[in-house]
C-alpha positions, 0 to 999 in steps of 0.5 A: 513158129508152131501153129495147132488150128481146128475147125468145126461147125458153129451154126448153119453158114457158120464155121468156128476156127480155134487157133493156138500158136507158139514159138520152138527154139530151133537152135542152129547148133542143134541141127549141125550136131544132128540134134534137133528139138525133140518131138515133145518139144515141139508140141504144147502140152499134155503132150508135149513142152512148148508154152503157148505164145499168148500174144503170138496167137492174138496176132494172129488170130487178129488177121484172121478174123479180118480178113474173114469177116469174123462175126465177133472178137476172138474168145479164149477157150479151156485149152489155151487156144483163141476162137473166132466165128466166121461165116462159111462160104462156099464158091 
């Protein structure tokens, strides 16, 4: 499992996490015959070939958001990723 995560500021105490994740076949084979997935294949697109695992992120974004004390449900974003606002603690 692959996972791309961003953060930035959504409000003051307030942080926006964007989560998009996916799944790269790591084929034992591949690795013995010393050919393990190319790079490009181990990225989601424009770059690369991974497709984004939908419910693989809803999982875990669903986790996230519980454990954070998300302040709404997730939303999806343009690119492919989910979106959850939690607030910022400072400790």
């Amino acid at each position: 499992m692959c996972a791309h995560i961003r953060v930035q500021w959504a409000a003051p105490g307030q942080v926006k996490i964007a989560l998009a994740c996916w799944v790269v076949n790591m084929d034992t084979a591949r690795y013995f015959g010393d050919n393990p997935p190319a790079r490009e294949e181990m990225r989601l697109p424009p770059e690369g070939t991974a497709e984004w695992d939908e419910e693989l992120t809803s999982r875990v974004i669903g986790h996230l958001a519980a454990r954070m004390n998300a302040l709404a449900a997730a939303l999806p974003t343009t690119d492919e990723h989910l979106t959850i606002t939690v607030p910022l603690v400072v400790t």
